[in-house]
Each structure stands twice: as structure tokens, then as C-alpha cells.
MIZATOR-177770 format. One record per residue: residue number from 1; residue in one letter; x, y, z of N, C-alpha, C, O in turn. Coordinates in Angstrom, 3 decimals, always signed. Layout:
N
k; r; n_c1; n_c2; n_c3; ca_c1; ca_c2; ca_c3; c_c1; c_c2; c_c3; o_c1; o_c2; o_c3
NUM; A; X; Y; Z; X; Y; Z; X; Y; Z; X; Y; Z;
...
***
This chain:
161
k; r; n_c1; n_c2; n_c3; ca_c1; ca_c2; ca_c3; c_c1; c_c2; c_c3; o_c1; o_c2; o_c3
1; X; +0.844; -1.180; +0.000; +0.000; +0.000; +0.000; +0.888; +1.241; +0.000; +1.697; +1.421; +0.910;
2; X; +0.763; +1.990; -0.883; +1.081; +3.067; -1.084; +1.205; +4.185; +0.207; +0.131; +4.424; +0.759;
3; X; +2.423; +4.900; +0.747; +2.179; +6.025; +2.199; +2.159; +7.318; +0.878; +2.165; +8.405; +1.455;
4; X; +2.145; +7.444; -0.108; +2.028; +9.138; -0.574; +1.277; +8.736; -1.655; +1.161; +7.552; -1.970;
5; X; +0.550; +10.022; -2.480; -0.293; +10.437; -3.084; -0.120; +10.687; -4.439; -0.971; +10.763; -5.325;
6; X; +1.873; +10.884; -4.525; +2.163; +11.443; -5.534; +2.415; +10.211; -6.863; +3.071; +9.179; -7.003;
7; X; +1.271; +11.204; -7.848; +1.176; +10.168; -9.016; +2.885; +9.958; -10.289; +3.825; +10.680; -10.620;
8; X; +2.514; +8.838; -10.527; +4.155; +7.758; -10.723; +3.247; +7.328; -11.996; +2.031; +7.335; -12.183;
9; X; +4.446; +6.921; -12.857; +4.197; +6.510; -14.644; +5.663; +5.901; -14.728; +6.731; +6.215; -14.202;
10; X; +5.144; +4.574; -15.893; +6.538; +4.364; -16.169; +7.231; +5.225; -17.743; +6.776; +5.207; -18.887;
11; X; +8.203; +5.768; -17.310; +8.440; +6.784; -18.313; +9.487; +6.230; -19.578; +9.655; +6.702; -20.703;
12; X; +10.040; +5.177; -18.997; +10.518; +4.169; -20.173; +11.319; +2.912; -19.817; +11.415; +2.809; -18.594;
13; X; +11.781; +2.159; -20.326; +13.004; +1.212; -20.108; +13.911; +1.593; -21.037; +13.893; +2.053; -22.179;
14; X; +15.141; +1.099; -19.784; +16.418; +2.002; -20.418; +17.037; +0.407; -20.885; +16.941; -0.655; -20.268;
15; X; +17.603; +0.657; -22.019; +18.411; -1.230; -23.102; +19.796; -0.415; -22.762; +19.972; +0.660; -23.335;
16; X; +20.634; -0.831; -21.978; +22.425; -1.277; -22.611; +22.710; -1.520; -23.602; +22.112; -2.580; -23.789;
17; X; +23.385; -1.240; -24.714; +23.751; -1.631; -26.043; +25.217; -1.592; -26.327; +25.770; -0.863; -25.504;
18; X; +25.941; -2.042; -27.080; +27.119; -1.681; -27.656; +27.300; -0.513; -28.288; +28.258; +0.259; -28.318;
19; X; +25.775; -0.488; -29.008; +26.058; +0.807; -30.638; +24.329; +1.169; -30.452; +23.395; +0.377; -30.575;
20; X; +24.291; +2.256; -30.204; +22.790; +2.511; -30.316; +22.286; +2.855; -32.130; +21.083; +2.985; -32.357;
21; X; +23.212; +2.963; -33.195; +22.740; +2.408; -34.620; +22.535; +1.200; -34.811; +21.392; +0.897; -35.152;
22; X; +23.382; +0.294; -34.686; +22.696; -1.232; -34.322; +21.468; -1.480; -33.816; +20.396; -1.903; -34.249;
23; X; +21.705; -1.279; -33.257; +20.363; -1.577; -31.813; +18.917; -0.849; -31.940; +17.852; -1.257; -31.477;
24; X; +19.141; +0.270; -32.646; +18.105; +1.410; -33.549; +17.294; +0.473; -34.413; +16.105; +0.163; -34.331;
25; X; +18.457; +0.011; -35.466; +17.795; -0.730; -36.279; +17.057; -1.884; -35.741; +16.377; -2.452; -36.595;
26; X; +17.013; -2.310; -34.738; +15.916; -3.186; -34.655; +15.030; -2.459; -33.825; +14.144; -3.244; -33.486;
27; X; +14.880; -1.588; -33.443; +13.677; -0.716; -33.088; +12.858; -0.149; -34.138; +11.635; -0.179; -34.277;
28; X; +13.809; +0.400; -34.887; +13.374; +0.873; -36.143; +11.942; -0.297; -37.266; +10.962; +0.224; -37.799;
29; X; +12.300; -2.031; -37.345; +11.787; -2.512; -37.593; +10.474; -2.697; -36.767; +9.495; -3.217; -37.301;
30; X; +10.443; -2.267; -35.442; +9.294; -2.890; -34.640; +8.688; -1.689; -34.845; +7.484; -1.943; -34.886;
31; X; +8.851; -0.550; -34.993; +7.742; +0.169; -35.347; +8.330; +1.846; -34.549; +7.666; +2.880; -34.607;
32; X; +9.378; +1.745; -34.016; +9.960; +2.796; -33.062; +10.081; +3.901; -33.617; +10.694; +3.917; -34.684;
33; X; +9.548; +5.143; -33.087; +10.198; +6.509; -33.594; +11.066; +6.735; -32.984; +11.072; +6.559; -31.766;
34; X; +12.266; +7.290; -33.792; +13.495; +8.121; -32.458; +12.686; +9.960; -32.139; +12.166; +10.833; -32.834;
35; X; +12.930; +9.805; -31.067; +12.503; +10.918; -31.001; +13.480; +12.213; -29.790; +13.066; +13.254; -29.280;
36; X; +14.665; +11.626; -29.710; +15.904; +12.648; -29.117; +16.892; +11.583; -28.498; +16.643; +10.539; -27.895;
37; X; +18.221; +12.241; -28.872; +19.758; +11.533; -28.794; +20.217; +12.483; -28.120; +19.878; +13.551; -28.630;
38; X; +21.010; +12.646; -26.946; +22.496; +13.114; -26.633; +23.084; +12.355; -25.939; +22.885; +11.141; -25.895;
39; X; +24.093; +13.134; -25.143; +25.552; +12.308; -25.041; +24.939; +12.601; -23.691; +24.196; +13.581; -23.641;
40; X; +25.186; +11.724; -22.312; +24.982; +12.082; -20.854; +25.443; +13.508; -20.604; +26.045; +14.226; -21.402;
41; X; +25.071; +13.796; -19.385; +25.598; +14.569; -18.905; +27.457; +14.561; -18.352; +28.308; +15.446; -18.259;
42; X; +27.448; +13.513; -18.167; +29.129; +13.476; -17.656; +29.785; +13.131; -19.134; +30.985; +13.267; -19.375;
43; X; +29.123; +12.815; -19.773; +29.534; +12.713; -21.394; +30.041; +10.919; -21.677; +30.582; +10.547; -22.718;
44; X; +29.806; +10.261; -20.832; +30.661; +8.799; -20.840; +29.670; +7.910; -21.138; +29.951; +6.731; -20.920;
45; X; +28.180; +8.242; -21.742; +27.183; +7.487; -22.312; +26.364; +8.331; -23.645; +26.393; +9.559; -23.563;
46; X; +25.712; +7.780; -24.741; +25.108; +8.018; -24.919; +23.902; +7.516; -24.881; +23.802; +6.318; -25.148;
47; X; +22.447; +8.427; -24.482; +20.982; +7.975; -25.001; +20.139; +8.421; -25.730; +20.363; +9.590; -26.045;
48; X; +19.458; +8.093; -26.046; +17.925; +8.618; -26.976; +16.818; +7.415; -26.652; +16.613; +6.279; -26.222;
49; X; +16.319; +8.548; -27.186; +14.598; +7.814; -26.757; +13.556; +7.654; -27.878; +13.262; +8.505; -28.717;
50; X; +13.109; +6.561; -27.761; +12.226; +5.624; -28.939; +11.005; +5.662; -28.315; +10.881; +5.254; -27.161;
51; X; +9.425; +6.428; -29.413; +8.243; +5.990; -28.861; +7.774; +4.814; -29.613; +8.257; +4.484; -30.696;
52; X; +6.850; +4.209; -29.032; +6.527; +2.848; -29.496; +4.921; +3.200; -29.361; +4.577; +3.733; -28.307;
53; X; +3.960; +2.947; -30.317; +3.104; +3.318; -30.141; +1.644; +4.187; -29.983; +0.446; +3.931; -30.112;
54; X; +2.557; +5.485; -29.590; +1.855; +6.689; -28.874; +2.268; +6.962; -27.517; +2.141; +8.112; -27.097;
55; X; +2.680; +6.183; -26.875; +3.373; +6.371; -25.552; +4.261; +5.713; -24.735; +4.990; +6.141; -23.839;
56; X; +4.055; +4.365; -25.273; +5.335; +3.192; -24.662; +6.442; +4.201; -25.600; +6.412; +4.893; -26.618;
57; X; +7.531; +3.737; -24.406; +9.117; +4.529; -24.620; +9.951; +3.303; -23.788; +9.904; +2.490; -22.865;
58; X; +10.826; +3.915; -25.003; +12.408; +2.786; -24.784; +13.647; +3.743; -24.579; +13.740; +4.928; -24.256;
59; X; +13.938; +3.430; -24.679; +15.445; +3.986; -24.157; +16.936; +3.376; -24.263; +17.382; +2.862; -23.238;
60; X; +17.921; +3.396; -25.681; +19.228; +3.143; -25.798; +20.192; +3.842; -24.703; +20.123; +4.999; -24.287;
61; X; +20.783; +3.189; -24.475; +22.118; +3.675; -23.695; +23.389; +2.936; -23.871; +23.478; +1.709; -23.807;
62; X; +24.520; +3.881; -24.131; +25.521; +2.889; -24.892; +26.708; +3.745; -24.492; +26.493; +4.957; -24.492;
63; X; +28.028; +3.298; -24.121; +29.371; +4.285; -23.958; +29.444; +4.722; -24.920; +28.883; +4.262; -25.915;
64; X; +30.169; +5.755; -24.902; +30.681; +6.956; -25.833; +32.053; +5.799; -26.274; +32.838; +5.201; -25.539;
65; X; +31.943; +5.811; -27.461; +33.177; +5.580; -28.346; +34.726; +5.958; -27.846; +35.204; +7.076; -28.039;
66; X; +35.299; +5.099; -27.313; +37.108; +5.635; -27.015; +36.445; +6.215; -25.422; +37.338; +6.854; -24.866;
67; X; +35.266; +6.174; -24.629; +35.263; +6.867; -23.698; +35.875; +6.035; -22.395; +36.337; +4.957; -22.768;
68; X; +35.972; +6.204; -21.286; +35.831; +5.550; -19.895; +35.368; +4.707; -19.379; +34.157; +4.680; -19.598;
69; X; +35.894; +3.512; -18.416; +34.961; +2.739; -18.124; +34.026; +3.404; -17.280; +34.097; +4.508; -16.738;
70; X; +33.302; +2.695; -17.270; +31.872; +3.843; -16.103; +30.446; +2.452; -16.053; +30.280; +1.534; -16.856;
71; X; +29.694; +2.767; -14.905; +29.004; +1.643; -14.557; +28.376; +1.137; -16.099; +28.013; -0.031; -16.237;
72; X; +28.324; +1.702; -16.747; +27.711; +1.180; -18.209; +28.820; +0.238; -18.929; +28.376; -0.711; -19.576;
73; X; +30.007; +0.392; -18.880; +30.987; -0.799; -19.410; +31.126; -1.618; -18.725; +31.683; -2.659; -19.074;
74; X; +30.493; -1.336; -17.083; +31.043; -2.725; -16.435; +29.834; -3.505; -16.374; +29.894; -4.698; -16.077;
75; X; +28.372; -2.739; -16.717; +26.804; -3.593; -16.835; +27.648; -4.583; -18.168; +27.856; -5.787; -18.022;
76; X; +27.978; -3.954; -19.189; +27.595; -4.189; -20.596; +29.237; -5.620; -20.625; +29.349; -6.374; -21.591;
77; X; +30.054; -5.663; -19.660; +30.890; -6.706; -19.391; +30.160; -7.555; -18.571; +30.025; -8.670; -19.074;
78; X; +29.608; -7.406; -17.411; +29.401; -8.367; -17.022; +27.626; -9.240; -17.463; +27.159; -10.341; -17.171;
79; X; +27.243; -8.385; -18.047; +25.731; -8.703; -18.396; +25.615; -9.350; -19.425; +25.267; -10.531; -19.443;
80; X; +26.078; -8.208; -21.097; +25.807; -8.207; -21.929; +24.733; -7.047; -22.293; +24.197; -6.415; -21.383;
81; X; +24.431; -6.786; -23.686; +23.364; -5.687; -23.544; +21.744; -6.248; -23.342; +21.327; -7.246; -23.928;
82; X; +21.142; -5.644; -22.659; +19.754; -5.788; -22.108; +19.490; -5.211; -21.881; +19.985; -4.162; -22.292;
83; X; +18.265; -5.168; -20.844; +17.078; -4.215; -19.603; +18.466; -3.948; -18.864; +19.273; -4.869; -18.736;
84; X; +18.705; -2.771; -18.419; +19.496; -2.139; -17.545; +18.459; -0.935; -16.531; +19.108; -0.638; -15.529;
85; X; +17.893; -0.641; -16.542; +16.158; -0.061; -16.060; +15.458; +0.285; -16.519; +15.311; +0.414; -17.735;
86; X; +14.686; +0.592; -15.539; +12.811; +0.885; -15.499; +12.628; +2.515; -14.991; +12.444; +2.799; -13.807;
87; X; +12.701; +3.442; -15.984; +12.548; +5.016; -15.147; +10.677; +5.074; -14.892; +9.666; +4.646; -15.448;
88; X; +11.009; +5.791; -13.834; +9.338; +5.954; -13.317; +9.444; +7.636; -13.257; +10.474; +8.081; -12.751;
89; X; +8.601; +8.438; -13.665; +8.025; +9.420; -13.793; +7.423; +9.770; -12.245; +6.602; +8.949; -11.836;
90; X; +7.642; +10.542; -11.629; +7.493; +11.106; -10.333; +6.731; +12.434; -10.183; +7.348; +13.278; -10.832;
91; X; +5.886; +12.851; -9.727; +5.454; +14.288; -9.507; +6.018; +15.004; -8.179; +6.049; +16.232; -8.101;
92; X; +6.411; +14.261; -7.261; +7.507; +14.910; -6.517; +7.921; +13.514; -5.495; +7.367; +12.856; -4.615;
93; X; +9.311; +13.530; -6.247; +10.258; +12.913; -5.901; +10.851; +12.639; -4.222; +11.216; +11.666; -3.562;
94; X; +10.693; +14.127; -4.011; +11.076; +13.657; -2.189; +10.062; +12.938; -1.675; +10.470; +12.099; -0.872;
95; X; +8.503; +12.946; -1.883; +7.609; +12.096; -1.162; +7.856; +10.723; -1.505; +7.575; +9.886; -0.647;
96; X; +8.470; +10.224; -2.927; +8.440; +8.736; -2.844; +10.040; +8.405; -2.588; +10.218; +7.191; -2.489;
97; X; +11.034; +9.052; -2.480; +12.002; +8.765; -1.220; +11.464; +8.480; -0.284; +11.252; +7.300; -0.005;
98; X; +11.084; +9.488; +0.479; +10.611; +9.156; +1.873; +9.733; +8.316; +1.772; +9.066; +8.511; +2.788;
99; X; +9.323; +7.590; +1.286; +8.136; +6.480; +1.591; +8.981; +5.196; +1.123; +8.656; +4.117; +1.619;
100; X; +10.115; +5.235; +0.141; +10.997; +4.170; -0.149; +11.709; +3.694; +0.947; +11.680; +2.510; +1.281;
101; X; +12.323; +4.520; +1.502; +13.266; +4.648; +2.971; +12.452; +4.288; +3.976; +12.634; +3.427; +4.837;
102; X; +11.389; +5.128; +3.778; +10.404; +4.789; +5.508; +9.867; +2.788; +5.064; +9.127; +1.986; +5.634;
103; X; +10.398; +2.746; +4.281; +10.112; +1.112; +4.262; +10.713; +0.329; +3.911; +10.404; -0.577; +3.138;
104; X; +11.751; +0.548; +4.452; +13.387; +0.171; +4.212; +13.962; -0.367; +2.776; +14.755; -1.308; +2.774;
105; X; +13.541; +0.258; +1.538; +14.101; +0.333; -0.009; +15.202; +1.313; +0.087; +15.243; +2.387; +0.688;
106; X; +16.184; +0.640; -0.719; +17.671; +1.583; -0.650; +17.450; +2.544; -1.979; +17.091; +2.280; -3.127;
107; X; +17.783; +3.642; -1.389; +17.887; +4.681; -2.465; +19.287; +5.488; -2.616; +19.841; +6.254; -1.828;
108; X; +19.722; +4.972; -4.121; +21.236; +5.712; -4.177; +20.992; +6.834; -5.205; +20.165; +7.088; -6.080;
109; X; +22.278; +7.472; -4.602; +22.477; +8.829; -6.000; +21.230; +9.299; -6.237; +20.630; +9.099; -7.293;
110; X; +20.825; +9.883; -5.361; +20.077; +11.163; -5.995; +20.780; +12.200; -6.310; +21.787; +12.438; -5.643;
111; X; +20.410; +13.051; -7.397; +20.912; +13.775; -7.985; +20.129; +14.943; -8.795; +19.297; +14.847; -9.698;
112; X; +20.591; +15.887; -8.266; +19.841; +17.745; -8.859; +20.325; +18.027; -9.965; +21.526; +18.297; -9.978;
113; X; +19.515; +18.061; -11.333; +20.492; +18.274; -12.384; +19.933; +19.346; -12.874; +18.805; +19.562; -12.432;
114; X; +20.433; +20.270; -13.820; +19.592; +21.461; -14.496; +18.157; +21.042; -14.677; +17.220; +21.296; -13.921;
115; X; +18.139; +20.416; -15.710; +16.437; +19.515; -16.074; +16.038; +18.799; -15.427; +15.351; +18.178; -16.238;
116; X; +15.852; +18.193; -14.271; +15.880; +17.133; -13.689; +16.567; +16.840; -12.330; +17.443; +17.504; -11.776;
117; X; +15.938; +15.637; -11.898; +16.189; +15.506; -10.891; +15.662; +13.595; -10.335; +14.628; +12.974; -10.091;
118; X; +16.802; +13.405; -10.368; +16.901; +11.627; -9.960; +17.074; +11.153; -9.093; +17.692; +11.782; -8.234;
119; X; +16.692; +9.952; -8.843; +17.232; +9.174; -7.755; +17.016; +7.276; -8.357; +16.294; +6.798; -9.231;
120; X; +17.921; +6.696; -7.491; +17.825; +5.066; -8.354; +17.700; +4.050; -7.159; +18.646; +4.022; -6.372;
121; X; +16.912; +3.431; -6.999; +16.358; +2.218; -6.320; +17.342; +1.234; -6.414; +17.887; +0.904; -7.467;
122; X; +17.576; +0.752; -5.274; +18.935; +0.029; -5.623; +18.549; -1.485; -6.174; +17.753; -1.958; -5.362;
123; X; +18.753; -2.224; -7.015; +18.318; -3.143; -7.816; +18.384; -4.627; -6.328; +17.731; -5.648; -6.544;
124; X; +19.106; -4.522; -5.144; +19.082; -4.934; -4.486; +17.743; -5.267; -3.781; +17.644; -5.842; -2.697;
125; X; +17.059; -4.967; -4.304; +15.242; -5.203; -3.498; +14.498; -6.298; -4.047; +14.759; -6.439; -5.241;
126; X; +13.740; -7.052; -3.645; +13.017; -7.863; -3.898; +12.624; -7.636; -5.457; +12.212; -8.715; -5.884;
127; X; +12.598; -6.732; -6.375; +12.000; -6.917; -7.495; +13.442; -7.572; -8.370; +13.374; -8.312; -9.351;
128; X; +14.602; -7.120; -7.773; +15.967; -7.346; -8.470; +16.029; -6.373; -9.869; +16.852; -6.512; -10.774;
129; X; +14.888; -5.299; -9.809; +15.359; -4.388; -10.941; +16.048; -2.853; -10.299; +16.146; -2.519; -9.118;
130; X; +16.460; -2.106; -11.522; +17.272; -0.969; -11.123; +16.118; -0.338; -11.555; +15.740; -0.545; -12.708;
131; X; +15.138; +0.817; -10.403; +14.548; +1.789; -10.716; +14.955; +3.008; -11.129; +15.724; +3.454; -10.277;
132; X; +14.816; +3.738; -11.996; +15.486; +5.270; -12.148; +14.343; +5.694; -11.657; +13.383; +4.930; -11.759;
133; X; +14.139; +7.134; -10.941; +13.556; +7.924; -10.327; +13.404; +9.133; -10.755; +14.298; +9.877; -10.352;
134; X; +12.274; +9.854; -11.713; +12.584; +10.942; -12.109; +11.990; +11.961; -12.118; +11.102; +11.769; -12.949;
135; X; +11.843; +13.362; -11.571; +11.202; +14.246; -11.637; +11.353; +15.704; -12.586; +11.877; +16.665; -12.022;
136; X; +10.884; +15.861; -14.048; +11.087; +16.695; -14.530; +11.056; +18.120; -13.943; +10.279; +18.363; -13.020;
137; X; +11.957; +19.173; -14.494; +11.929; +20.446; -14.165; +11.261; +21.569; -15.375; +11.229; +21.440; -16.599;
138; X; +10.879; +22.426; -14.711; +10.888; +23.584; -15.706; +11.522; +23.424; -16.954; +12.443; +22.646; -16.703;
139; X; +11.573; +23.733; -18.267; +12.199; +23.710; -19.031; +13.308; +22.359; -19.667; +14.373; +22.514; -20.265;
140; X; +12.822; +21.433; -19.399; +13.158; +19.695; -20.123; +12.583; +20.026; -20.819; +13.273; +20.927; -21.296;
141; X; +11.186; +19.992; -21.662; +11.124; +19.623; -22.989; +11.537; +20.511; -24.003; +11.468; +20.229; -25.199;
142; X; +12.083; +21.870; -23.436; +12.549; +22.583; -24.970; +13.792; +22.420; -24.539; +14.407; +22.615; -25.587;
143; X; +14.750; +22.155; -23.573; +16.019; +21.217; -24.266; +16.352; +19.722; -24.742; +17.479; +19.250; -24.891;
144; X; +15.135; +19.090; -24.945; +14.860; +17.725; -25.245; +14.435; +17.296; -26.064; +14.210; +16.091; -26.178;
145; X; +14.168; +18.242; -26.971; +13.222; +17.906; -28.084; +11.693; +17.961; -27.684; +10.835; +17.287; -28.255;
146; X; +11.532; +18.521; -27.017; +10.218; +19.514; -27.223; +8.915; +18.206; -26.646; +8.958; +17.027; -26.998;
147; X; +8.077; +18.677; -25.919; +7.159; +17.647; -24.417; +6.810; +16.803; -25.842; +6.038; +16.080; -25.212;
148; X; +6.698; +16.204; -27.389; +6.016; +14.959; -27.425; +7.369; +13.901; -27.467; +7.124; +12.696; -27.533;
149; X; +9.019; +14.430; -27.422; +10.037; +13.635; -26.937; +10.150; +13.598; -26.150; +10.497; +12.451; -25.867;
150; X; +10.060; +14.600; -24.772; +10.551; +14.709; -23.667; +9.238; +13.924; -22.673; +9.597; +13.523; -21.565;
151; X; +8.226; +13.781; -22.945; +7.460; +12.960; -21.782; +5.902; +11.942; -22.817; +5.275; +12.076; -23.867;
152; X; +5.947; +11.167; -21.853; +4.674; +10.402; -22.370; +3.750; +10.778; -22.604; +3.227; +11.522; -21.773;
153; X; +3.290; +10.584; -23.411; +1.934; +11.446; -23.996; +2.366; +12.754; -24.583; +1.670; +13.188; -25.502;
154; X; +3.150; +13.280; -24.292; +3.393; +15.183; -24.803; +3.151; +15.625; -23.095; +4.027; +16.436; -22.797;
155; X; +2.638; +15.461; -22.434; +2.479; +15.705; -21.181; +3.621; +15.615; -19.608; +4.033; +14.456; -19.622;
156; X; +3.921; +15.972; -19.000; +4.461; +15.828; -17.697; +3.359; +15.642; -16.552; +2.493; +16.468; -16.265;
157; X; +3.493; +14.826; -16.160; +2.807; +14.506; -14.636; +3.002; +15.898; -13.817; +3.996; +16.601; -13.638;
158; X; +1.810; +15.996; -13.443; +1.460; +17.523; -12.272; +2.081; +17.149; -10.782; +1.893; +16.138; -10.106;
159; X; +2.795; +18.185; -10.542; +3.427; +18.135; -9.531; +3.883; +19.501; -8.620; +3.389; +20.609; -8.828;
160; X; +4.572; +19.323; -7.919; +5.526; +20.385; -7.239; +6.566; +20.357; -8.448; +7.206; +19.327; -8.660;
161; X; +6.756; +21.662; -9.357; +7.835; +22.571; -10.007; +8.146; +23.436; -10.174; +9.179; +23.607; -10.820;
***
């Protein structure tokens, strides 16, 4: 049972890949639009985002070419490429911390970013997946390619922003 109020969406699954052109192309066959690419923020991944549908979203993620190892070379060594997570769409993020914690779910790296604002469920929990945690800010979809790339539906979940 749910302790907060604040409404949650799954906002995509994130795939590990080697080459997100590879890996495109078979999105590309299932029916995928790309609909925005950049390089991370620390620059040692790239992603973009695929709608499927009208609102199912996927999500490539792949090292930067010649870049660093970083938790994405050591998923993509010891795994192979796959499901690497599940981002959930948040309308305010500190209430489902505190309700993760107040029920003893580990929450790492949260993180304040210009657009955004994360936090990741530690894959250590009974579901054995890695949650991403995400609460859009002001101004994500016109550096993102504009709200029908930047969120499900064209829309952002109502919240505290």
C-alpha cells in the first residue's frame, strides 16, 4: 500500500547496447520513432529515446566511443546488452524517497540536475530491478526535443515545479 499520493508513470526502459545504430535498427523494424539523442551529462554514455506506439518509450544507452569505463561498461561486461532499467516518472520525488526509505528500499544517488532531478532504487530489493527515479523540471522539454520527446503522452505529470 502506497504512504504518498504522488502520481508515478513508467516513463521508459532504459536497453544497454554496444552501438545505439545497431540496436536502432531493430527498433526501427518494430515500429519505433526516435525521437531525441544526446551524449549524458558526464559525457561517458550516450541515449535517446524511442516511442513505441503513442506512448510506450524505450530507451538506448551505450558508452561513448574511445570513452571511460563507467558503470555502463562494467553492466555491458558483465551482463551483456539488455534491460538495464525501469525510469518511473514522479510528480515529486522527495515524497516517494521518503516512503521508499520509511520502508526500508535503498535509495542511491540522488541527484539535482539542471532539467531534472533523480534518484535510483537500488536493484538490491526484492523486485531485483534498477529503478530510475525521475522528476522533470521547468524547461526539459525545450532542451529535449520539445514535451512529445521529452514525456509520455506530450504531457508531464502535475506536480511540485
Amino acid at each position: 500500500m502506497s504512504t504518498h499520493d504522488t502520481p508515478i508513470r513508467v516513463d521508459h526502459v532504459g536497453i544497454a547496447v554496444e552501438s545505439v545504430p545497431e540496436a536502432e535498427a531493430v527498433l526501427s523494424v518494430l515500429g519505433a520513432v526516435k525521437r531525441h539523442e544526446e551524449p549524458s551529462p558526464d559525457g561517458s554514455f550516450t541515449w535517446g529515446t524511442y516511442e513505441l506506439g503513442g506512448a510506450s518509450r524505450l530507451e538506448l544507452v551505450s558508452p561513448r566511443e574511445g570513452g571511460e569505463e563507467s558503470f555502463l561498461t562494467d553492466f555491458l561486461a558483465e551482463h551483456g546488452p539488455g534491460v538495464h532499467h525501469v525510469t518511473l516518472e514522479v510528480a515529486d520525488l522527495g515524497a516517494v524517497v521518503e516512503a521508499l526509505e520509511a520502508a526500508d528500499v535503498r535509495v542511491v544517488d540522488v541527484t539535482e540536475r539542471d532539467d531534472w532531478t533523480e534518484a535510483f532504487v537500488s536493484p538490491r530489493n526484492p523486485t531485483g530491478v534498477l529503478f530510475q527515479l525521475m522528476e522533470y523540471h521547468e524547461g526539459y522539454a525545450a532542451r529535449h526535443g520539445g514535451p512529445a520527446a521529452a514525456y509520455v503522452g506530450g504531457v508531464p505529470l502535475e506536480g511540485e515545479r
